[in-house]
C-alpha positions as CSV (number, residue, x, y, z in Angstrom):
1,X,0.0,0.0,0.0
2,X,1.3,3.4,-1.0
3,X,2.6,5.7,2.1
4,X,4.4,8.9,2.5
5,X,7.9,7.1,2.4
6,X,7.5,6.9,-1.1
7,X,7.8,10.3,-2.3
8,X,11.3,11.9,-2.6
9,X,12.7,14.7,-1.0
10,X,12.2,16.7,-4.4
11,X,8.4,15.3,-4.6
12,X,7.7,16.3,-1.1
13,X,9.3,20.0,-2.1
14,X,6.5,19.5,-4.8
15,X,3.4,19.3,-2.9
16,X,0.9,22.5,-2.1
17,X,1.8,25.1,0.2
18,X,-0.4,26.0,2.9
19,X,-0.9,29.6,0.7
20,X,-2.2,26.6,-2.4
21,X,-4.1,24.9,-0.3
22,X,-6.0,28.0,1.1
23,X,-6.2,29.1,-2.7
24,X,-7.5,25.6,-3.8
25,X,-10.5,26.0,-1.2
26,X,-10.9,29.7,-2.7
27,X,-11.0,29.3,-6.3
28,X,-11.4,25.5,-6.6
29,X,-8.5,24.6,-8.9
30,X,-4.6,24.5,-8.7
31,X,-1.9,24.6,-11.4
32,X,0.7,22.1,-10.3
33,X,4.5,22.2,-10.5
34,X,6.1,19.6,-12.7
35,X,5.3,16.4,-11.9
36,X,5.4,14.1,-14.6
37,X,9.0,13.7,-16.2
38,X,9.3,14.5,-20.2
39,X,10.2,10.7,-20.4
40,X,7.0,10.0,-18.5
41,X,4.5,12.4,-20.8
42,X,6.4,10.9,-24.0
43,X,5.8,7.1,-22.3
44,X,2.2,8.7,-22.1
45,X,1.8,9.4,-26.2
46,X,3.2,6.1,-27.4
47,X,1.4,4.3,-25.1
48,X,-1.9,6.1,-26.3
49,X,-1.3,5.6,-29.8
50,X,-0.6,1.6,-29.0
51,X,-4.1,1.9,-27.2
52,X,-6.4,3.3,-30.1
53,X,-4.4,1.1,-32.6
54,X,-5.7,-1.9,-30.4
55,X,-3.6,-3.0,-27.7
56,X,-4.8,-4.1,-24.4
57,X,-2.9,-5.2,-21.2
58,X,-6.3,-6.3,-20.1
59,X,-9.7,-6.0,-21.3
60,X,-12.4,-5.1,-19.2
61,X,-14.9,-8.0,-17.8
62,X,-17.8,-5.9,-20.2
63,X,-19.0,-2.7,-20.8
64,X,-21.2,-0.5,-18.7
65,X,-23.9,1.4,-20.3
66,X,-22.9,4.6,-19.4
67,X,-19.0,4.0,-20.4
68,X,-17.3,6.6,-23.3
69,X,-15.0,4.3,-24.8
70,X,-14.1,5.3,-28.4
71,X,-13.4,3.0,-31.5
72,X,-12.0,3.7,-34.8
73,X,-15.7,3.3,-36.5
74,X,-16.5,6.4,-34.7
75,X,-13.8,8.5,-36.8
76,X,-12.0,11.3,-36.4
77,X,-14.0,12.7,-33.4
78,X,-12.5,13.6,-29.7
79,X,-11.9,10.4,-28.1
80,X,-12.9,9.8,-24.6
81,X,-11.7,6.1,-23.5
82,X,-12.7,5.0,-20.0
83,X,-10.8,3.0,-17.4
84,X,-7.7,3.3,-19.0
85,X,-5.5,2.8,-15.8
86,X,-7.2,-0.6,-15.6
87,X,-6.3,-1.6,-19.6
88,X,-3.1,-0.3,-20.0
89,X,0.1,-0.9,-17.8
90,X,2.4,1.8,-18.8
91,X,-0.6,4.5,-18.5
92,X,-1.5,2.9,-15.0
93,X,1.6,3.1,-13.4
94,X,2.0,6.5,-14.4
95,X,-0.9,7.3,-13.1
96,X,0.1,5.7,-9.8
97,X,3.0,8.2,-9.5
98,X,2.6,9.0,-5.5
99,X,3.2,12.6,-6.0
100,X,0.0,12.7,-8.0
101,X,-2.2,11.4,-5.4
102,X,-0.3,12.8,-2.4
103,X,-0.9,16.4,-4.1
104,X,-4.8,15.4,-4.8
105,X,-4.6,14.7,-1.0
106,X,-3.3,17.7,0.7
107,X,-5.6,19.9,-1.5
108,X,-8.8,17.9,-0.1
109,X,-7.5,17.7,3.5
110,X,-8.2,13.9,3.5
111,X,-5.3,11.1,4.1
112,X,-6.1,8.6,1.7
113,X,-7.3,8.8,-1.9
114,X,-8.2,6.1,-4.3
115,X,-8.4,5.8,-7.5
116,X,-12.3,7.1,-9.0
117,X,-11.7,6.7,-12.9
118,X,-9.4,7.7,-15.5
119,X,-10.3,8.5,-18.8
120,X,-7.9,8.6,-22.0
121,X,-8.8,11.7,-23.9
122,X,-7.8,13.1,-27.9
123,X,-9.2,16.0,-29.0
124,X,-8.4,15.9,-33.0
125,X,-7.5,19.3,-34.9
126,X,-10.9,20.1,-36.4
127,X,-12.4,23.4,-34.9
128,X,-16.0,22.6,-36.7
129,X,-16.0,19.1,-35.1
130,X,-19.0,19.8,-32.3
131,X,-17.5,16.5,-30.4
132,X,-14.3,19.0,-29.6
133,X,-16.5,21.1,-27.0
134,X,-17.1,20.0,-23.9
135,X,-19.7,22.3,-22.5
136,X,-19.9,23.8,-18.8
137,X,-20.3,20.8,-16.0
138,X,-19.0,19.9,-12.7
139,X,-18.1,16.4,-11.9
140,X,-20.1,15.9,-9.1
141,X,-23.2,16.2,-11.1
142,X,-22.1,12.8,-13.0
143,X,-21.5,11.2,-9.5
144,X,-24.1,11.9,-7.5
145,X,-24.5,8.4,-6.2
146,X,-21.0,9.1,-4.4
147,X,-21.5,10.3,-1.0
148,X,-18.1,13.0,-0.8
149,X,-18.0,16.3,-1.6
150,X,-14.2,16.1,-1.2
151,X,-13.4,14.3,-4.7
152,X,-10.7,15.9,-6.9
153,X,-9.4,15.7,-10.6
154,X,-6.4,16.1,-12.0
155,X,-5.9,17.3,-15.9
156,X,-2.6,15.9,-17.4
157,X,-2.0,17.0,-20.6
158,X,1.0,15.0,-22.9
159,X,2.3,18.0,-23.9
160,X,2.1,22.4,-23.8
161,X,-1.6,23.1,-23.2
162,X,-3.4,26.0,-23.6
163,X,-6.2,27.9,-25.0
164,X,-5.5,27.4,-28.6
165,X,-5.5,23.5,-28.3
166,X,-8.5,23.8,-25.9
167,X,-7.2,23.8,-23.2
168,X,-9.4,22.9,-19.7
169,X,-11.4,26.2,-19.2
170,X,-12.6,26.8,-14.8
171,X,-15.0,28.9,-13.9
172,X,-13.2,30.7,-10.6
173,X,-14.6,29.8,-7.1
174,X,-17.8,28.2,-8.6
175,X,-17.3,25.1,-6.7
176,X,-19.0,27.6,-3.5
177,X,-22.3,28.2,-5.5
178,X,-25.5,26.7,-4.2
179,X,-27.1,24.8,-6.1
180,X,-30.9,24.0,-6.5
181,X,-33.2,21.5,-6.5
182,X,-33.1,20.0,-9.8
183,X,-29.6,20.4,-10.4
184,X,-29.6,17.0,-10.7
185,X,-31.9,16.5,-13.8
186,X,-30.1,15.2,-17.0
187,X,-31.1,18.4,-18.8
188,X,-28.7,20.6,-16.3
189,X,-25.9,19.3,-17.8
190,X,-25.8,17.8,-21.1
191,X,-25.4,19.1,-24.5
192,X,-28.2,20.0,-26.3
193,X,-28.3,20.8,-30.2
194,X,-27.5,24.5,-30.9
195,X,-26.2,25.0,-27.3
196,X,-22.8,23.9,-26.8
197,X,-21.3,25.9,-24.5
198,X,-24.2,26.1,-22.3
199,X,-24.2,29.2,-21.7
200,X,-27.2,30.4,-20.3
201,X,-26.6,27.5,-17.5
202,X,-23.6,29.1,-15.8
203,X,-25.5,32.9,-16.1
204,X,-28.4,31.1,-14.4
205,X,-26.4,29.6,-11.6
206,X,-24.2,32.7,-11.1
207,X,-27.4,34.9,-11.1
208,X,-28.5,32.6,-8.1
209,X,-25.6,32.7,-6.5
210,X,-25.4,36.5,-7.1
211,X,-21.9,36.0,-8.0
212,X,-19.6,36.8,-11.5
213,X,-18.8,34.2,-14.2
214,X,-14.7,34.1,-14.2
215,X,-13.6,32.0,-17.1
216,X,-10.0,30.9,-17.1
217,X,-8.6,29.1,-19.8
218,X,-5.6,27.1,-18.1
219,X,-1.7,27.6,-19.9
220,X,0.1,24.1,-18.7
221,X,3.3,23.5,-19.4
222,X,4.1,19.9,-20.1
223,X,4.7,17.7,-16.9
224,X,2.2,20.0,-15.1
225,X,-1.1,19.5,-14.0
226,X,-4.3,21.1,-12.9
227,X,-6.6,19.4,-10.2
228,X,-10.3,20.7,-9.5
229,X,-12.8,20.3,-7.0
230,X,-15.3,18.3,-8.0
231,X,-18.2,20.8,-7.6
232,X,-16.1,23.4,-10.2
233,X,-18.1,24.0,-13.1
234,X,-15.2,23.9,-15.9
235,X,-15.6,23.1,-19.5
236,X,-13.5,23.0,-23.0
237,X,-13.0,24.6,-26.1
238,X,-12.3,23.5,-29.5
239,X,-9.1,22.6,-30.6
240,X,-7.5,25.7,-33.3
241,X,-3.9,24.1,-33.5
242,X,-2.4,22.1,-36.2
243,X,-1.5,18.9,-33.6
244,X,-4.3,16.7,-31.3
245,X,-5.0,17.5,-27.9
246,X,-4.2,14.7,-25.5
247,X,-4.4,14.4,-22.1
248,X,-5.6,12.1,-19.4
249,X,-8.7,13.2,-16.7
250,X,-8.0,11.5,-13.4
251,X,-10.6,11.4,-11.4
252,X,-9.6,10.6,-7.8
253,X,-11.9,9.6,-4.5
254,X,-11.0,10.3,-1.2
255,X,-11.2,7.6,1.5
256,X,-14.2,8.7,3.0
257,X,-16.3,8.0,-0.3
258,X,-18.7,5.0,-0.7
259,X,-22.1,4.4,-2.7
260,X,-25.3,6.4,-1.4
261,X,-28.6,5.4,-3.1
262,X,-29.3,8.5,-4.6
263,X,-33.0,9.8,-6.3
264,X,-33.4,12.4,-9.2
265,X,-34.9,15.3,-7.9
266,X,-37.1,15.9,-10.6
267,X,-38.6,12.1,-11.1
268,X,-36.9,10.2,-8.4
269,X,-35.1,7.8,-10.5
270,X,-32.3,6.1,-9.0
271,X,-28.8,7.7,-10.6
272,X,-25.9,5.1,-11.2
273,X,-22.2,5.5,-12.1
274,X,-20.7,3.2,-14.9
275,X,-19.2,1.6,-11.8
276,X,-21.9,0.1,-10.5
277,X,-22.1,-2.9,-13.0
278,X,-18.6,-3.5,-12.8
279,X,-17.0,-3.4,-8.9
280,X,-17.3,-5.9,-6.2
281,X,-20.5,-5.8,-3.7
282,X,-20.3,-4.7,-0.4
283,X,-21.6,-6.5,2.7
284,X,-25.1,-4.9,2.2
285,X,-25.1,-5.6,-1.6
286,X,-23.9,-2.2,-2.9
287,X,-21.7,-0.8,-5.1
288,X,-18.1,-1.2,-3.1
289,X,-15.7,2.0,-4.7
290,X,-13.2,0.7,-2.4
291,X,-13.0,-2.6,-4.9
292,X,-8.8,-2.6,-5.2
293,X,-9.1,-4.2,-8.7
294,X,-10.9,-0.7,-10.5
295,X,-10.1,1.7,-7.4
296,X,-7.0,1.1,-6.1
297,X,-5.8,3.2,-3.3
298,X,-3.1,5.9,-4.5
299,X,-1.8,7.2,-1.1
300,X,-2.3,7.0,2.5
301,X,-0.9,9.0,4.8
């Protein structure tokens, strides 16, 4: 099991101050130091292109309904590919880095985090490709049937990111806003025809909240990171430049975190992650997040 030991005196130089960590609970994202080496991010790009040209460490027992998982039949489109750390080695065990997780960690003010999901993503160089923008969302909203408010993700890009490629977009401090009841109706989030960006949702929310709509395309520099709080609206842009935007979204869970039946709002349908066909069962017949084989733990203090 992972413990403090691990990191280096460098990585422990690395982690968030106590002036990031009070800015993380401010604004709701952070811009890491370099954490991945260029060997690593390079290991990251041939790996990836291995992966989409069909090579798997492991295949996953099946496929949940809800999984993104891109093929070559759906063409030149961004490519979102879940579980990744759980199909390819070399991608896993970078992920794994302790430095990662330890940083995700101090952030959240929790002492263990686990693995939540990790998702392979490639946004191809065609600005009219509607796939390319991902409109305003928070996290949280897809995992309502998780019971903490503390989980975190980290962006890692394979390369210079920034608004030109499009680049991870936060909306500043938005992880404080209230929401209301219905936020967790499937039309609050998703994409609808003619209204990518979804626009009129963060002006509705902010308007609420009586608070301003601060946009902030992130600049990351490759090795870096950004990590946000899983309640920070954030979104994408398409991608201008002449080369494919990759990256990786891990999605981490603090200890803490474990399966809550939770009820739409609006119609009081259950909501269900994609894990929830695929861990283990708890003891009362749940969903277990703490399975080790799709959510292994990532650090313990």
């Amino acid at each position: 099991m992972p413990d403090n030991a691990i990191l280096s005196a460098r990585e422990w130089e690395l982690l968030p101050s106590e002036e990031d960590v009070r800015f993380y609970a401010e604004h709701g994202w952070y811009l890491s130091p370099k954490l991945l080496t260029d060997d690593e991010t390079d290991a990251l790009v041939e790996a990836s292109e291995a992966y989409y040209a069909g090579k798997r460490d492991r295949e996953l027992p099946m496929h949940p309904e809800k999984i993104s998982y891109w093929t070559p039949e759906d063409g030149d489109v961004q490519r979102n590919n879940d579980y990744i750390h759980y199909e390819n080695d070399t991608i896993g065990a970078i992920l794994r880095k302790p430095v990662i997780a330890a940083t995700a960690a101090r952030l959240a003010g929790v002492d263990l985090i686990r693995l939540f999901q990790a998702t392979l993503l490639y946004k191809p160089s065609r600005p009219d490709e509607k796939s390319n923008i991902v409109p305003w969302h928070f996290d949280k909203y897809y995992w309502a049937s998780s019971s903490s408010e503390d989980m975190i993700t980290a962006f890692i890009p394979f390369h210079d990111c920034d608004e030109s490629i499009g680049t991870l977009t936060m909306v500043d401090g938005s992880h404080r806003w209230n929401e209301f009841r219905g936020w967790d109706s499937r039309n609050g989030h998703a994409a609808v025809p003619g209204d990518h960006e979804r626009e009129h949702l963060l002006l509705e929310m902010s308007r609420r909240n009586n608070a301003e709509v601060v946009k902030l395309p992130m600049t990351i520099p490759k090795g870096h990171m950004t990590f946000h709080h899983c309640r920070l609206y954030h979104g994408s842009a398409a991608n201008l430049a002449d080369r494919p935007r990759r990256a990786i979204s891990l999605h981490m869970q603090d200890g803490a975190n474990a399966y809550r039946d939770h009820r739409l709002a609006t119609d009081s349908r259950q909501t269900t992650y994609k894990h929830d066909e695929l861990v283990r069962k708890d003891a009362n017949g749940n969903p277990d997040y703490a399975d080790p084989e799709f959510c292994p733990v990532l650090w313990q203090a």
